[in-house]
N, C-alpha and C positions, 0 to 999 in steps of 0.2 A: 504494500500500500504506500502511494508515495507520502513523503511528509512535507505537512503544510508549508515550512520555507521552499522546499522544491517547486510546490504547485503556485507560491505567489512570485517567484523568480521569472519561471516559467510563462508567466499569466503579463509581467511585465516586459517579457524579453520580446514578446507577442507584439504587444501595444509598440516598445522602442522600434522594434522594427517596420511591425505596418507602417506607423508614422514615417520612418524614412524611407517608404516606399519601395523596400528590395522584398525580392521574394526569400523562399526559406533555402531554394539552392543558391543565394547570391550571399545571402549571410554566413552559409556554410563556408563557401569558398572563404570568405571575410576570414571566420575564425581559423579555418585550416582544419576542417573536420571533412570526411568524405562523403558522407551523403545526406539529401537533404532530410531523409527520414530521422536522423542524430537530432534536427535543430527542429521537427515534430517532436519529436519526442520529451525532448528539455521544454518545449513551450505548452506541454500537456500536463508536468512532471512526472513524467515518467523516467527519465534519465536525468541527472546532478550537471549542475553546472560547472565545471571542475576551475580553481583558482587562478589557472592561467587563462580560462574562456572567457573568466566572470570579467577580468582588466580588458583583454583583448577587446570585451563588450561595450564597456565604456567608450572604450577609442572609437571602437566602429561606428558606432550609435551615439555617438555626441553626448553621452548621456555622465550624469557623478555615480559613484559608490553606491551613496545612499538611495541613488533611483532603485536601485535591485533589493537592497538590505533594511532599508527604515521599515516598520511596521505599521509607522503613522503616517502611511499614504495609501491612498487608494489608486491605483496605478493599473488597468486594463481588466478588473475585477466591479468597479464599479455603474452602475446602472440607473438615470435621474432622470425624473420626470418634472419641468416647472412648470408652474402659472405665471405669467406673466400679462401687461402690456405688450402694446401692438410694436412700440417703441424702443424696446431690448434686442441688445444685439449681442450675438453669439460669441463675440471675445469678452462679453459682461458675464454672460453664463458659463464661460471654461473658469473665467475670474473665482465664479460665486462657487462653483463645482468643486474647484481644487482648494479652497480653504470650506468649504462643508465636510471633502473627503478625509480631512486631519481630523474633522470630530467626530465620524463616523469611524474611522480606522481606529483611533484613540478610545473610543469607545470600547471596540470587540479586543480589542488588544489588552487593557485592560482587565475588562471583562474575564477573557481566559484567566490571566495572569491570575485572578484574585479568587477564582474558583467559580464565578460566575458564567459556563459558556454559555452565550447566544444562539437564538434557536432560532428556525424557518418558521414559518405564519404554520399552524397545523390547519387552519380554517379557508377555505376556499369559497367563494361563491360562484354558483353553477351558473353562471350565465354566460354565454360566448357572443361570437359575432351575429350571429340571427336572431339574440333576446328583442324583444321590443320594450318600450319604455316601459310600459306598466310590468314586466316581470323585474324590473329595475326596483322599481317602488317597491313593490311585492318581497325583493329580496332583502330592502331594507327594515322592513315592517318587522320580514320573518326574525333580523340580526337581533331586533331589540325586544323582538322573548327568547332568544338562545339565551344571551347576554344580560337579560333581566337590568334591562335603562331603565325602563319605570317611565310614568308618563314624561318625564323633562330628560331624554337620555342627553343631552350634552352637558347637565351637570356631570355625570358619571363615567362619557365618552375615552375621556384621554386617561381615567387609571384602568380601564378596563383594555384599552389596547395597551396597555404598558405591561400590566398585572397578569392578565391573563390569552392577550394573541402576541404579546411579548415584541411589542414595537418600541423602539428609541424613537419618542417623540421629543424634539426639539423647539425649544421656541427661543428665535433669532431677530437679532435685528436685519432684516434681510437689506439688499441693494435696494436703489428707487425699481420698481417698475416688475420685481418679484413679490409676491405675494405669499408663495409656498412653494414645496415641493414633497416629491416621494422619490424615493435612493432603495434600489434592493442590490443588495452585495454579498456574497456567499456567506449564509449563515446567520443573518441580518439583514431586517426592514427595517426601515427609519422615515419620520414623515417631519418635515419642516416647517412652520409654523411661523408666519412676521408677527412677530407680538405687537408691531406697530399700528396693526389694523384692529378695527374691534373688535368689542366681545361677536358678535353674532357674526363676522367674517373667519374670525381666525376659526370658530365653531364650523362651521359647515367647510372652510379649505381642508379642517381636518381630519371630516366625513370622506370629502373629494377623494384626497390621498388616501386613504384607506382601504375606498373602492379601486384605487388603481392597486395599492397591494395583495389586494385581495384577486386580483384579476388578470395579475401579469401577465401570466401563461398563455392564456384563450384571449385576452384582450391588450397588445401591447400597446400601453399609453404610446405619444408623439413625446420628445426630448423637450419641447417645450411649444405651449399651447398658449396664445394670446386670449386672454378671458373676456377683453374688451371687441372680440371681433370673431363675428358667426360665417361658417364655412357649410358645405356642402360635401360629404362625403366620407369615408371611412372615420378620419381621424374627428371632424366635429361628432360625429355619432358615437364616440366612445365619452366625449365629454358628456354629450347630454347625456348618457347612460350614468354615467357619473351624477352627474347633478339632478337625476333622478332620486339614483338612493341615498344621497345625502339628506335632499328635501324628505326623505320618507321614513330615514334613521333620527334624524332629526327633530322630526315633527311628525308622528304617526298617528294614523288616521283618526283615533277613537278619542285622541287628545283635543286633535282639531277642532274633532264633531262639537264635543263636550265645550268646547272654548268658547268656543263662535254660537251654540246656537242657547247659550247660558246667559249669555248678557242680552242687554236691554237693546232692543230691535231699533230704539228710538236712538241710542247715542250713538255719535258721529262714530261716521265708518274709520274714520283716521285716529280715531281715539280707540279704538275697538281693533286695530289692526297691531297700534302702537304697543299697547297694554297686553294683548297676545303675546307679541315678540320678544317683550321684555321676560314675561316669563317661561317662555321656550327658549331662550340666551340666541336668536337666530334674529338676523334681521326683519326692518319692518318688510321689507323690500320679496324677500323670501319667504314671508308668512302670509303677503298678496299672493304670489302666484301657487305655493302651497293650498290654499284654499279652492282659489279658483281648479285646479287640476282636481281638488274633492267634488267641485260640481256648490261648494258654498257659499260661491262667489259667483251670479253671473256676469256675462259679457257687461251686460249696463250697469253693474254695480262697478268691475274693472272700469271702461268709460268715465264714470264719474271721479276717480280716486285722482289724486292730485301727488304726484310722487314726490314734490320739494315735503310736502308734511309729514313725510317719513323717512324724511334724513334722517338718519341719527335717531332714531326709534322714538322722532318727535320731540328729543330735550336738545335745551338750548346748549347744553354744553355738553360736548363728550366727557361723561363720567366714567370711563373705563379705564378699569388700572390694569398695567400691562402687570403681565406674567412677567416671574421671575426670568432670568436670560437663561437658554437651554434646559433643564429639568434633574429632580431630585437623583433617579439612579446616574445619570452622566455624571452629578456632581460631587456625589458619594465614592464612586469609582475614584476620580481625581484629585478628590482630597484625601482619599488610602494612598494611594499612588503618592502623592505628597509628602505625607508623614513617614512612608518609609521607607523615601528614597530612594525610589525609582522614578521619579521625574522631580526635577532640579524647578523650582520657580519660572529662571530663565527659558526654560525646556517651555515649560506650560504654557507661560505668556504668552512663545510664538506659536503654539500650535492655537492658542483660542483668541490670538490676533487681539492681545487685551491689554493692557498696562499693568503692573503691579497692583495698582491699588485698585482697579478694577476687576481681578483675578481675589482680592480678597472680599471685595463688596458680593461676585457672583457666591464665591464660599460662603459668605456670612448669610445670604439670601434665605440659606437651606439650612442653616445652622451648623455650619462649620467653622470651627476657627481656624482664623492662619495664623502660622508659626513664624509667620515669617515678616518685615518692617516692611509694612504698606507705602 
């Protein structure tokens, strides 16, 4: 059975090379090995990269040491889906990619170290490319009596994929014009979360990404999907699929029912929307068309609704307090790691792109202390 330093050697000798565009018989020739099934072989790990290949490597492939040997990189293993604007461009997201994959690798690498491994999703939903949207719905409904959400499942959404489908949920200050994402990498799911956005955004992005973890296989998300901008075709169709069962995990139907047809018929629709939302943690925005797709909302009730009244779930000021910066087991990991001395302060600052005294504010968040002068 090969051993894991092999298969992540292996996995980035893959990537340095596609990248430089030789095939595996031109690399061969490169290192001085005979044929190209040797440099299969090493990039499957099934054969060891031997010490004089591993330097020879570097020279060939332009590449340092630490591209082959760090732990705390995600290097031709890893696999991201974003949300974005129309207005993001793809050396922002290799940017946002390669400093998410130091917390993602940091993460499982730890994780082993401390007796904690990380485990694949065990839960899959059955839907593929032929689902139509109401098996979407349907799928989400089913999630929150497997899962027991309870009428308000996005209080309970994010320890339940932590606790029990064993997701690294992360909440970041992301780039302008990213909103979320979802990362599967051997052995580990992980979903992204911009704390900068609201309570009922960052809720349902983390519905979003979930359905694409839950669905990689039969459903492979796009690398990155503009949220502000509706398409025709395979990949818009996996988003609404998406945004199906989020609206439906989110806010399930029998909650809806009970919400909406409980209040007074007589008070305004924008007050009755707002007051919804608020206590489903989902926007107001989200709990309009939710309804309406119940059938509780008709077209002339949609018609009359005025969308500026439900900005911001109707208050004048954003009252939402961001989340702590990425989450309790990340930061548990990091401050074991810390104390004893397997990552050095300096170590840590650069992998979470943080300043010292920000590295203790994130510890202090979760009830850590640091040892160290802020």
């Amino acid at each position: 059975m090969p051993m894991e330093s092999d298969v992540r050697i292996g996995l980035r000798l893959k990537a340095a090379r596609e990248r430089s565009g030789l095939t595996q018989q031109q690399l061969a020739d490169a290192l001085g090995v005979r044929h190209r099934q040797t440099i299969a072989s090493i990039e499957s790990g099934d054969r060891r990269l031997s010490a004089p290949e591993l330097i020879r490597s570097t020279q060939v492939l332009d590449v340092d040491l630490d591209y082959f040997t760090d732990p705390f990189r995600l290097v031709g293993e890893g696999q991201f889906s974003f949300r974005t604007s129309t207005d993001v461009e793809n050396e922002a997201l290799d940017r946002f990619e390669r400093r998410a994959g130091k917390w993602i690798a940091m993460y499982r690498e730890l994780s082993q170290e401390q007796g904690h491994p990380t485990r694949w999703l065990g839960y899959k939903l059955d839907l593929s490319p032929d689902s139509s949207f109401e098996d979407a719905q349907a799928a989400g409904e089913a999630a929150v009596e497997a899962w027991n959400l309870g009428c308000h499942p996005a209080e309970r959404l994010r320890s339940v994929m932590e606790d029990r489908l064993h997701v690294l949920v992360l909440y970041i200050d992301a780039p302008t014009g990213i909103s979320g994402a979802a990362s599967r990498v051997p052995g580990l799911n992980c979903a992204l979360v911009n704390r900068q956005e609201s309570e009922g955004r960052q809720n349902f992005d983390l519905a979003h990404e979930l359905f694409h973890l839950l669905t990689w296989d039969a459903l492979p998300p796009a690398r990155a999907t503009a949220v502000d901008r509706r398409r025709r075709g395979k990949r818009w169709r996996i988003e609404k699929l998406a945004e199906n069962f989020a609206a439906a995990l989110l806010m399930p139907s029998a909650t809806m029912d009970r919400a909406w047809n409980s209040g007074s018929r007589a008070a305004d629709v924008h007050d009755r929307l707002n007051t919804i939302a608020d206590a489903m943690r989902v926007s107001a925005q989200a709990c309009k068309w939710r309804l309406f797709n119940l059938d509780l909302l008709s077209k002339s009730d949609l018609d009359g609704i005025e969308d500026r009244r439900l900005s911001r779930n109707g208050n004048v000021r954003c009252g939402d307090r961001e989340p702590s910066l990425f989450s309790e087991p990340f930061v548990e990991r990091l401050s074991v790691a810390l104390d004893s001395g397997r990552l050095s302060v300096k170590r840590a600052t650069g992998l979470l792109g943080v300043s010292v005294t920000q590295l203790a504010e994130v510890l202090g968040a979760y009830g850590h202390e640091a040892y160290f002068d802020a």
